[in-house]
C-alpha positions in Angstrom: 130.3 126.2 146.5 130.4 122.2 146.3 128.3 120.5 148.2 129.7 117.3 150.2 128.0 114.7 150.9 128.0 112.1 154.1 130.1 108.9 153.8 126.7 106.9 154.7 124.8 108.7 151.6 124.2 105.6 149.0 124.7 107.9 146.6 128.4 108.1 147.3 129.2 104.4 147.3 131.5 103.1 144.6 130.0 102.0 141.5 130.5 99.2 139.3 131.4 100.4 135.8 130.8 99.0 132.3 134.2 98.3 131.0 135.8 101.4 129.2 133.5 103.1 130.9 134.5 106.8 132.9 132.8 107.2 135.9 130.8 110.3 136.3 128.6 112.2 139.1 126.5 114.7 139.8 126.5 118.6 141.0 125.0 119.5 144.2 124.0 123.1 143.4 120.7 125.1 143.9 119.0 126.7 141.0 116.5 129.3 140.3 114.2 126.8 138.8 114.2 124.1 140.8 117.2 123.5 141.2 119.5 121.2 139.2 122.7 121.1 138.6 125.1 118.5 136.2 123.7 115.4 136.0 122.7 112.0 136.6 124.7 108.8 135.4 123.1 105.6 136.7 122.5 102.9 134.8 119.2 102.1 136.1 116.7 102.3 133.5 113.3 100.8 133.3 115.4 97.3 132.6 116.6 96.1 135.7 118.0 93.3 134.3 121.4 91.8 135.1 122.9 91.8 131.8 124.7 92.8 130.0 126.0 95.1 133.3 124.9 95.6 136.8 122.2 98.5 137.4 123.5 101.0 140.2 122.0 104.8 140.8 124.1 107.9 139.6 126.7 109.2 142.4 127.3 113.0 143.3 130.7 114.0 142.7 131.9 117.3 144.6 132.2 120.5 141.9 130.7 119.1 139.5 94.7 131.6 135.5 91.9 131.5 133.7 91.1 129.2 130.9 91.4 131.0 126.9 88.5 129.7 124.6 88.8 127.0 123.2 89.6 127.3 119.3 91.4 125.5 116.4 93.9 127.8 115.7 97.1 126.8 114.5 99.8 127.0 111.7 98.0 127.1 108.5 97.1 123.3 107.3 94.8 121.8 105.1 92.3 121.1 108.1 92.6 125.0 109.0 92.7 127.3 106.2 88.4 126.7 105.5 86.8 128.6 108.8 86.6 132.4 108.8 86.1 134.2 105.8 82.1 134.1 106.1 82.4 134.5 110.2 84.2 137.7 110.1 81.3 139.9 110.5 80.3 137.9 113.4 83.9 137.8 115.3 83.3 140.5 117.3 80.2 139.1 118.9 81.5 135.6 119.1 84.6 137.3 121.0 81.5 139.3 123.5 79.7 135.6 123.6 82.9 133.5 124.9 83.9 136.4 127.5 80.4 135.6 129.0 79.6 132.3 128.1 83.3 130.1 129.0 83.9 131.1 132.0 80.9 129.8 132.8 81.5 126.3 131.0 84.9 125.9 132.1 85.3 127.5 135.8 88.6 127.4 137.3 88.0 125.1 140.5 90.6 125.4 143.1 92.8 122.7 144.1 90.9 120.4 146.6 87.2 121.5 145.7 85.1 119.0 145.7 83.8 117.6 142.6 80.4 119.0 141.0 77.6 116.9 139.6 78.0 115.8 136.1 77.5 118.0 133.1 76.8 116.8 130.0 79.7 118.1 127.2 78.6 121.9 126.0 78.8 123.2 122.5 81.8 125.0 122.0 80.3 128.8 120.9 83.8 129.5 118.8 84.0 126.6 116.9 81.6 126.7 113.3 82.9 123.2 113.0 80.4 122.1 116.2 83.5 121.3 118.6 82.1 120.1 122.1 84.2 120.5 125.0 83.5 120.2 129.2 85.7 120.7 132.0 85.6 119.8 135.6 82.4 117.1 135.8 81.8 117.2 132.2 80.6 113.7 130.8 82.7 112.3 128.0 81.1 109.6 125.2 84.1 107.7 123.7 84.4 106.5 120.3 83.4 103.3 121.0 80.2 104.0 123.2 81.7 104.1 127.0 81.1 107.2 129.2 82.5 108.2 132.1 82.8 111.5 133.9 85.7 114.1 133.6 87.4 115.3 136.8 89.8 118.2 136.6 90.0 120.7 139.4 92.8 122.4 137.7 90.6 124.6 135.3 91.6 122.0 132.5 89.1 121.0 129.6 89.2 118.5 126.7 88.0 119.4 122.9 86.0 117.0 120.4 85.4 117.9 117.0 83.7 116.0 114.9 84.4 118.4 111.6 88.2 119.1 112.9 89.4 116.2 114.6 93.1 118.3 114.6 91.1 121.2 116.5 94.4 121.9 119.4 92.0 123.8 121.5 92.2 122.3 124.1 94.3 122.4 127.7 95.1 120.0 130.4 95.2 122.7 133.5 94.9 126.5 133.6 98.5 126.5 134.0 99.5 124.8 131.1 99.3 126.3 127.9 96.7 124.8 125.3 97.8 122.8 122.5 97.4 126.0 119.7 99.5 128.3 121.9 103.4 128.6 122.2 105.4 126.2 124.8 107.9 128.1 126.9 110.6 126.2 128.1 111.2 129.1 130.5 108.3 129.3 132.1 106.2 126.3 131.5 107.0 123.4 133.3 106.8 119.9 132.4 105.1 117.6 134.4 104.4 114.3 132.6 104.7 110.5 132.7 105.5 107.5 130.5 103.4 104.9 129.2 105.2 102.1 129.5 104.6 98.6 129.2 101.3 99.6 126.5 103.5 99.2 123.2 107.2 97.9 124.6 106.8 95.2 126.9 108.6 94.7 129.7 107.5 92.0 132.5 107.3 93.9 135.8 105.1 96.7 133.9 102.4 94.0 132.4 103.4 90.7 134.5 100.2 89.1 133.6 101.4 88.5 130.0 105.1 86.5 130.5 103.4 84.2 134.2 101.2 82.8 131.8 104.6 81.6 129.7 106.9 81.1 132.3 108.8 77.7 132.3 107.5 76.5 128.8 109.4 73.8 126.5 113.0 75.2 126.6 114.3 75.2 122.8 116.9 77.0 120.6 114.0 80.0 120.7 113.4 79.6 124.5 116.4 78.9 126.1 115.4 77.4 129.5 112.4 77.5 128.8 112.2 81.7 130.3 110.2 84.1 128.6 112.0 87.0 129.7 111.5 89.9 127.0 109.3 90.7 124.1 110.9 88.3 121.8 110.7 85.4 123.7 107.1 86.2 125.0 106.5 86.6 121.5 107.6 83.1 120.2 105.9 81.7 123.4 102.4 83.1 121.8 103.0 81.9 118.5 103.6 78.5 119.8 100.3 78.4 121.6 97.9 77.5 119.7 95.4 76.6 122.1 92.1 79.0 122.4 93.4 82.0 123.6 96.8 81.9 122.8 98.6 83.4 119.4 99.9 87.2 118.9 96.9 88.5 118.8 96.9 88.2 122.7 99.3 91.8 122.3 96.9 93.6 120.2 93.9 92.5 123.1 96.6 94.2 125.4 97.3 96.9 123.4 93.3 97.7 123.7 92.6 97.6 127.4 96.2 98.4 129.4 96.1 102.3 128.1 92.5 104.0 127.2 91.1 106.8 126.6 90.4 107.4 130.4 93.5 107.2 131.2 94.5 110.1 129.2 91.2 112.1 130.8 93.0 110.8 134.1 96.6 112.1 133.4 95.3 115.7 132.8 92.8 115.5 135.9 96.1 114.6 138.0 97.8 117.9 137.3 100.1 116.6 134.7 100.8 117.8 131.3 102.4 115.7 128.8 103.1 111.9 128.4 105.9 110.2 126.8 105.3 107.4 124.4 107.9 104.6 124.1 107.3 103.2 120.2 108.5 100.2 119.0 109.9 99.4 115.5 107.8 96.8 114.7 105.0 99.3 114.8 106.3 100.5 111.8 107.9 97.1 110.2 109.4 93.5 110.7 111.9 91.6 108.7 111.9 87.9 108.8 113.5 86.0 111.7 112.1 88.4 114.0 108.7 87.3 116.4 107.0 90.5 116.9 104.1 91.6 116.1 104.2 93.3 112.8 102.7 96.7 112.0 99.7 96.7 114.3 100.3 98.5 117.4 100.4 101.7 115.1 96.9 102.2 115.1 97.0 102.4 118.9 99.2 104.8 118.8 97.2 107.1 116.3 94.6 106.7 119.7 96.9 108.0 121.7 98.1 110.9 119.4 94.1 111.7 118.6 93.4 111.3 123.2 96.2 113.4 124.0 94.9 115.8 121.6 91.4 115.5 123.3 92.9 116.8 126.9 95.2 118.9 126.3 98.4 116.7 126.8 101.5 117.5 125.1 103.8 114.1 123.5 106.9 113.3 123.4 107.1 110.4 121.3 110.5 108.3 121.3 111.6 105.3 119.8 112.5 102.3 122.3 114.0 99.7 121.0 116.1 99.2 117.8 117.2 96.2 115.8 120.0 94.3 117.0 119.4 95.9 120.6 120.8 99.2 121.9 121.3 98.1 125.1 121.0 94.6 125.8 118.0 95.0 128.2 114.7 93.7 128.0 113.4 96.6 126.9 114.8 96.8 124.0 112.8 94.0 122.9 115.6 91.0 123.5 117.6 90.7 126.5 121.2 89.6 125.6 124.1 91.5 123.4 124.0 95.0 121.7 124.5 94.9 118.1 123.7 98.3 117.5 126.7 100.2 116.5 128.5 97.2 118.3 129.6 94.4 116.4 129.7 93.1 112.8 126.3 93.8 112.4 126.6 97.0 114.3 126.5 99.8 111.0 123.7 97.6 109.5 121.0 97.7 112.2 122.1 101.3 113.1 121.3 102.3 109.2 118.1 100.1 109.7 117.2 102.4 112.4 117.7 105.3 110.8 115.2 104.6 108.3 112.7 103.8 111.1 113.5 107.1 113.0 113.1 109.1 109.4 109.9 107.5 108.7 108.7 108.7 112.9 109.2 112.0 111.7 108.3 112.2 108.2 105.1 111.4 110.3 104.9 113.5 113.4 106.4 116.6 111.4 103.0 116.8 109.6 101.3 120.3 110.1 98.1 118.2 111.8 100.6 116.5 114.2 102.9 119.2 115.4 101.3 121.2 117.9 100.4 117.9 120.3 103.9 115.9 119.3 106.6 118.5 120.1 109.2 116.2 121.4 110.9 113.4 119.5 113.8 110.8 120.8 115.1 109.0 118.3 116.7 106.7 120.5 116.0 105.3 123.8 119.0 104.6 126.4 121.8 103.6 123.8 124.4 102.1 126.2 127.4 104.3 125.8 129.6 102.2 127.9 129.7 99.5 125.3 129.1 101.5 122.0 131.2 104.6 122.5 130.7 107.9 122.5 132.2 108.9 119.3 129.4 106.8 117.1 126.6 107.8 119.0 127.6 111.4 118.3 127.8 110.6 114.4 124.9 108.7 114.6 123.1 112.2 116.5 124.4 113.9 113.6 123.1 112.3 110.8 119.6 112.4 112.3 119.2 116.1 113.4 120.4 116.8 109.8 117.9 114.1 108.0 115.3 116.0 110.9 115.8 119.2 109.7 115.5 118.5 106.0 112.4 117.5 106.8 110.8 120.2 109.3 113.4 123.3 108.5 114.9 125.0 110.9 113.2 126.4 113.8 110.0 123.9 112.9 108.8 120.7 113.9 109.3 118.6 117.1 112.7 119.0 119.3 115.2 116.4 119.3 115.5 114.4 122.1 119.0 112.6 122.8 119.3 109.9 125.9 122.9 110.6 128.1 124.0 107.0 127.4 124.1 106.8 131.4 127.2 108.5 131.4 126.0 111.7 133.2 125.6 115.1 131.7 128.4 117.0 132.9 130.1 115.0 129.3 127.8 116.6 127.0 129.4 120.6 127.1 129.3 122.1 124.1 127.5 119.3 122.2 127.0 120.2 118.3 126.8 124.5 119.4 124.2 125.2 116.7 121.9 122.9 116.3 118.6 123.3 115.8 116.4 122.4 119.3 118.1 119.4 120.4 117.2 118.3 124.3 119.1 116.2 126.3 117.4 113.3 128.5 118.7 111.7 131.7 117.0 108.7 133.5 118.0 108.9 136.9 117.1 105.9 139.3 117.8 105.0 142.8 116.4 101.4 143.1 119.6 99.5 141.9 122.3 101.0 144.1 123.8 100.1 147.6 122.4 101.4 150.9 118.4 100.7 149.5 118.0 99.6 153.6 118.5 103.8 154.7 115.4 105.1 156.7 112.8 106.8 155.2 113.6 110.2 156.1 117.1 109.8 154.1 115.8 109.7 150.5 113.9 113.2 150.2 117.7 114.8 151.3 119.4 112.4 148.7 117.4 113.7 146.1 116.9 116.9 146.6 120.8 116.9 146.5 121.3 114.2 143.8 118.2 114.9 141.1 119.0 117.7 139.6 119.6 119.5 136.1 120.9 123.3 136.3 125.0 122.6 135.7 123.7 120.9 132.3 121.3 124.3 131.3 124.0 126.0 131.1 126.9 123.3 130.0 124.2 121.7 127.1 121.3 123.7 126.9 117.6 122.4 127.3 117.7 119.2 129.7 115.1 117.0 130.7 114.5 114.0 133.4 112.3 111.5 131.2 112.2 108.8 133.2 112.2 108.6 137.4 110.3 106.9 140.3 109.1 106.8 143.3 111.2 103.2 144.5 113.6 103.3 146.9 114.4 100.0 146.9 114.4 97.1 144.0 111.2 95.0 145.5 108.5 94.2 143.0 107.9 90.9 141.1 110.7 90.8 138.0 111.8 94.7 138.1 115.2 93.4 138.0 114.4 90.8 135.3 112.6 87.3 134.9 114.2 85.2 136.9 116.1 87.6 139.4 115.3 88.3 142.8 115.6 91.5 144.6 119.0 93.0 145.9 117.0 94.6 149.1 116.4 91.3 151.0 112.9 91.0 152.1 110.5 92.8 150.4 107.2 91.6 152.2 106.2 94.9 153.5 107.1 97.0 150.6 105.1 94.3 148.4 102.3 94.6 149.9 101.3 98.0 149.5 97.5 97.6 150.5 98.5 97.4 154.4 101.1 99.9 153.9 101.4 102.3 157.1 100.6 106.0 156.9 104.2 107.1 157.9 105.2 104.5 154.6 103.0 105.9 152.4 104.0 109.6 153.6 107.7 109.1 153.2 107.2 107.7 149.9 106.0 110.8 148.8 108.2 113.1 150.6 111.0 110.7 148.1 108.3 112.4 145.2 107.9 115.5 145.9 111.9 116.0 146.6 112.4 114.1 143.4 109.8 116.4 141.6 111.4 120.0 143.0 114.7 119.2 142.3 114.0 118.9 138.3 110.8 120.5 137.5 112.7 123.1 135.5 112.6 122.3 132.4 110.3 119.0 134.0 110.1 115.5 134.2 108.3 112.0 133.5 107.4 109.3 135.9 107.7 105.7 134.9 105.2 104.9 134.9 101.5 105.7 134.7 100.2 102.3 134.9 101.3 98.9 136.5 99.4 95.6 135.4 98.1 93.5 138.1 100.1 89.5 138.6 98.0 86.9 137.3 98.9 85.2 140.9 98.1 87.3 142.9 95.4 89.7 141.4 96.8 92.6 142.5 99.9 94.8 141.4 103.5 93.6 142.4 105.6 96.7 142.3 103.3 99.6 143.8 106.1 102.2 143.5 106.7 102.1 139.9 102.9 103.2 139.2 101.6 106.6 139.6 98.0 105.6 138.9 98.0 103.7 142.2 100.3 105.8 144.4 97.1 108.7 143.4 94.4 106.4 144.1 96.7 105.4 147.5 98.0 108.5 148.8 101.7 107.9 148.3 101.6 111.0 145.2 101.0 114.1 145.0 97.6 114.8 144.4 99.0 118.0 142.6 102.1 118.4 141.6 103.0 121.6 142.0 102.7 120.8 145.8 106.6 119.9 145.1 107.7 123.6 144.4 109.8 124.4 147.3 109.8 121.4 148.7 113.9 121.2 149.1 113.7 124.4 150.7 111.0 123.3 153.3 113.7 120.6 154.5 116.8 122.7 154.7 118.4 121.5 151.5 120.5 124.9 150.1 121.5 124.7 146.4 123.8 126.8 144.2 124.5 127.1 140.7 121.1 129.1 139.9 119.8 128.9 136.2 119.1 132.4 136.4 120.1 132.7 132.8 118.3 132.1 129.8 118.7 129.7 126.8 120.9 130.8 124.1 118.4 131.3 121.1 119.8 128.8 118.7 118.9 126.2 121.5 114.6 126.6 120.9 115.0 127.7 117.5 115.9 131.2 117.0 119.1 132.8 115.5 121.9 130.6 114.2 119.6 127.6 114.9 121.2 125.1 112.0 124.4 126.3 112.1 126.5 123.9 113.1 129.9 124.9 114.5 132.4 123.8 111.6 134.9 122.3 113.7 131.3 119.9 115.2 131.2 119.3 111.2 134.7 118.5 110.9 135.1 116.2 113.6 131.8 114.3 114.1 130.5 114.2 110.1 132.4 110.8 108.5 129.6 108.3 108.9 130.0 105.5 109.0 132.1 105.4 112.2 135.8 105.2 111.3 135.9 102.6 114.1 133.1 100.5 116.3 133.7 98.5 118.6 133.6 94.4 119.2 134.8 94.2 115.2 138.4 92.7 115.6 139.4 95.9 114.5 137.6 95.4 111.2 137.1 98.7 108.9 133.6 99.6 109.2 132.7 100.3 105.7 134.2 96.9 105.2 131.3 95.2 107.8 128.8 93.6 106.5 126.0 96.3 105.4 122.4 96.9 103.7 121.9 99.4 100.9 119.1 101.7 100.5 117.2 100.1 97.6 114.0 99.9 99.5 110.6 102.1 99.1 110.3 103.8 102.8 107.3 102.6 104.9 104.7 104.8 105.3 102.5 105.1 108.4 98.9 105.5 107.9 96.9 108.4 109.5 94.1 107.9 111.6 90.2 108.0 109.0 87.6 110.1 110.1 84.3 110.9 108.2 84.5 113.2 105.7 87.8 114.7 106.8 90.5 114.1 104.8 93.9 113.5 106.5 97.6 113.5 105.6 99.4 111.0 103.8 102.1 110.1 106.5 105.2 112.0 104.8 106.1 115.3 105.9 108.3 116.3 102.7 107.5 115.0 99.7 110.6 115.4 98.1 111.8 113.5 100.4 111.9 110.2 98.4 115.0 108.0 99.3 115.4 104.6 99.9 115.9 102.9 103.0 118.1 100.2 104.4 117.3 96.6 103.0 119.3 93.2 103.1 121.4 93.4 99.6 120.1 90.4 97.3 122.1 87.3 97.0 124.1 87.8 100.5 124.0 86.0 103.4 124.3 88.2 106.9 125.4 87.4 110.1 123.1 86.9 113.0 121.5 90.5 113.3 121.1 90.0 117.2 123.9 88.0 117.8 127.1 88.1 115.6 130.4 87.1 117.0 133.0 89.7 117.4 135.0 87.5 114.2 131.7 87.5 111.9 133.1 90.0 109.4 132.0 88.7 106.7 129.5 89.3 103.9 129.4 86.4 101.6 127.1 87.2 98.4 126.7 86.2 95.2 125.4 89.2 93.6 126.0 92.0 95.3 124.9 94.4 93.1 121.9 93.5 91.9 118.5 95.3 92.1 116.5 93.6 94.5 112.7 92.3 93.7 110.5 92.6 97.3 111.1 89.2 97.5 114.5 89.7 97.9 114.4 92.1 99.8 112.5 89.7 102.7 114.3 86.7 101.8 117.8 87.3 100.9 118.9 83.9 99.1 122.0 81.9 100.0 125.4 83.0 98.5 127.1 80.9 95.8 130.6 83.1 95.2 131.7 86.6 95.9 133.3 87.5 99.6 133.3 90.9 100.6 135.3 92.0 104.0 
């Protein structure tokens, strides 16, 4: 039965649209697993900038145990294949040995004991390799000397080995599988949170960074002088050259704003996997562009090798993408979307391709598959301006290059971001495929009606964040990014240089003299938020807030879940939220009672296609973009894949050896590179009429210097 909702519900005021843009909604319908029904649109996302369109929520529419030991099991590798022959005889009494000896190590402590004395870290009696491990009060020695005590009352416990450093034995909570046993997508939940703001900038997450350059010299690089994104904090830093200043200010960031701790702290707060937002430049640069090149991969490596440590499972996603997805600051430069948009829209798409094949040449890896198990290979394209029929095309081509390299049924899932138009669009999307999940962001903070009381927002979303109608519609569907703001305070969430829509935000700023009935309606907001999706789960955004420079304290409390644990306004565990809809009277239909159709995680017909999918969606590139003139696309301006593919590097440990970044090594194409003797348009910002490629020699076989300094054209035009 629909569900209506009350004229004065914010979620059913009009929204303003991106041009060309269908407006969509959400179900109201109760399911079997927390709920969910058909989607969130919203525009919303971590941005909150004003261009290039206005952020508003989504709108309803009507109709629409005990701990296993500890071990290094997983699919053969060449880390894993060495251990048991000469143990055999002894398996049997290791098996008598851990039924005595773990449960003693790593008790199950229920939820709100009180924490025991510290315990130094306990040899791990399965492991010939000398694995330690501790649980609950355990003390953990870091790789760079620091200590500091592991609390988990959730029967979780974290794994080093020094011999195996890909041992996936260990597990965040009782509840949640460890890292060498099978995910269930019907029966384990997800319950995770981003990292934002550690690799991909954005100035509300890490404010500290963009006060320090805020109303410098304006020039052609700095227009009014704002540093408002990652690109123009980036040419602030290279300008300073003062003591202190340069790009190496981002890897001193990239160091202290995420550590190991943090991951220790994730598990010890009941959660159970983290997304990653990566950037390109991680992986390479081209000239013209400020970012830091190449370096924040080895951070990342960290993070792959700590999640491994606790137990937490990835899911690693690119964010940004040359020319910009979006347009948003978070894409790396705030301004027009020239990905699949635009003269220059086919060549930074193919660009990005090459980026997202050599992400999982790297993650499909046998040492890197049982922590990284979910890939996006695109973060919030805006399908309002791009179009729907290119995204898909573009989806296409990277499950298939995916699947080359895993095979089917392997290797991480493929993640896939709504576009913000809502799920209830996405029916019936490429029947076949092999493990693709669908991802919705779904915000309140940039709608009307942020002034309602309290007590209104657990209702709205309880009735407005949910999932089921796309289970069945689309298949596996997850909430990667959400909050606990119910308003747009905080310094620069909506952007450098914009103020709040809310009015005044002095009370909701100022978190440390919040009020108890605040801070419990606040997470009320959560824990309805956190009901109505946790089937198949969800991520907050975001873990961690950075303190203002100003002030000394942090300027958007309700964006970070770090300090809403250490404050009181989230849950202290998460699975408090189970139920929570019910508790307040909220009644939901459309029950996922069902389960997923087997070529959906993998199983039969996984890969195949549906023909008429292949018929309609497989001519790449696009037979028409937009913002061209109506320019062929073949006929834009292009790159050619003449270039060797990067290669990431794997982490070095002593005397271990460790894979050589690629997956599949017959995969040895070429990627995307400027062709020699041509002259582009601006990559980030090519008028609509700049359809043309002038070059002298087009065909030529490029030299690396070429390649990263195309030279300037002396005759042949190509439209």
């Amino acid at each position: 039965m629909a569900t209506h909702y009350s004229p004065a519900d914010p979620f059913q005021d009009p929204r303003a649209s991106v041009p060309g843009t269908p407006e969509t909604g959400v179900y109201g319908e109760q399911g079997a697993y927390g709920y969910g029904a058909a989607g969130t649109g919203g525009v919303g996302a971590h941005d909150h900038s004003p261009s290039p369109l206005p952020s508003h929520p989504f709108l309803p529419a009507e109709d629409s145990a005990v701990p296993l030991p500890v071990t290094s099991e997983k699919p053969p590798s060449r880390h894993s294949r060495r251990k048991w022959i000469i143990f055999g005889v002894l398996a049997a009494v290791v098996i008598i040995v851990l039924a005595i000896v773990l449960p003693v190590v790593l008790i199950h402590k229920n939820r709100g004991s009180g924490t025991s004395s510290s315990k130094a870290p306990t040899a791990n009696p399965h492991s010939p390799t000398g694995a330690t491990t501790g649980g609950d009060g355990s003390t953990v020695l870091t790789a760079d000397g620091v200590t500091f005590r592991y609390n988990n009352s959730f029967g979780g416990y974290w794994v080093d080995d020094p011999r195996d450093p890909f041992n996936s034995g260990a597990r965040a909570q009782s509840y949640t599988p460890a890292l060498n046993e099978t995910w269930d997508f019907m029966k384990d939940q997800i319950r995770g949170v981003n990292l934002g703001g550690w690799f991909v900038m954005e100035p509300f997450i890490t404010p500290a960074l963009f006060e320090k350059y805020q109303n410098v010299t304006p020039s052609e690089a700095l227009p009014g002088g704002l540093v408002r994104d990652e690109w123009s904090l980036s040419v602030a830093m290279t300008n300073d050259t003062s003591p202190g200043g340069g790009l190496s200010q981002l890897e001193d960031h990239y160091k202290t704003f995420i550590t190991e701790q943090d991951f220790a702290q994730i598990a010890g707060a009941g959660l159970n996997w983290v997304r990653l937002p990566v950037p390109y430049w991680a992986i390479d640069v081209w000239p013209g562009e400020p970012f830091l090149p190449k370096v924040a991969w080895k951070y990342i490596l960290n993070a792959i090798q700590w999640s491994r440590k606790y137990g937490l499972r990835m899911y690693i996603e690119l964010h940004t993408a040359p020319g910009s997805q979006n347009g948003l600051n978070h894409s790396g430069r705030l301004g027009p979307i020239n990905f699949l948009n635009g003269p220059m829209g086919i060549a930074n798409a193919d660009r990005t391709m090459g980026y997202i094949r050599v992400l999982a040449e790297f993650i499909s890896q046998n040492e890197y598959q049982d922590v990284i198990q979910m890939f996006g290979v695109l973060n919030e394209p805006l399908m309002g301006i791009i179009g729907r029929d290119p995204l898909d095309r573009f989806y296409l081509q990277n499950h298939d290059m995916l699947r080359e390299i895993t095979g089917i049924g392997k290797g991480a899932y493929m993640v896939v971001h709504d576009g913000f138009q809502g799920l209830g669009g996405w029916k019936d999307f490429l029947p076949g495929s092999d493990r693709i999940v669908l991802d919705t962001h779904p915000y309140v903070a940039f709608g009307g009606g942020l002034d309602a009381p309290l007590d209104h927002w657990p209702t709205a979303a309880c009735q407005g964040f949910q999932v089921n109608q796309s289970l069945f519609d689309f298949g596996l569907t997850i909430t990667g990014e959400f909050s606990a703001a119910i308003n747009d305070c905080g310094l620069w969430v909506k952007g450098v240089g914009n103020d709040p829509s809310f009015g005044d935000c002095t009370q909701w700023d100022d978190w440390m003299n919040w009020t108890q009935d605040m801070k419990d309606g606040i997470k009320k907001f959560v824990m309805a938020e956190m009901d109505a999706m946790h089937f198949p789960g969800y991520f907050f955004w975001t873990w961690k807030i950075g303190a203002s420079s100003a002030t000394g304290k942090v300027q958007s409390p309700m964006w970070s879940y770090q300090l809403g644990l250490e404050n009181g306004w989230m849950p202290t565990d998460p699975r408090e939220a189970i139920g929570f809809c019910d508790s307040i009277g909220v009644t939901f239909n459309t029950p996922f009672t069902t389960t997923f159709q087997p070529w959906q995680t993998g199983g039969a017909g996984a890969g195949t296609i549906a023909p008429t999918a292949i018929a309609s969606l497989s001519q790449y590139p696009p037979p028409a973009i937009s913002n061209v003139n109506g320019a062929n696309p073949t006929l834009l301006p292009q790159y050619t894949d003449i270039s060797a593919a990067p290669t990431l590097s794997g982490p070095t440990f002593s005397g271990v050896t460790t894979g050589g970044g690629w997956a599949d090594p017959t995969d040895a194409a070429k990627v995307a590179a400027p062709i020699p003797g041509c002259v582009y348009p601006d990559a980030w910002n090519a008028p609509a009429d700049s359809t043309a490629l002038v070059c002298a020699t087009p065909t030529a076989t490029p030299a690396p210097s070429d390649i990263a300094a195309p030279s300037v054209p002396t005759t042949t035009l190509l439209r």
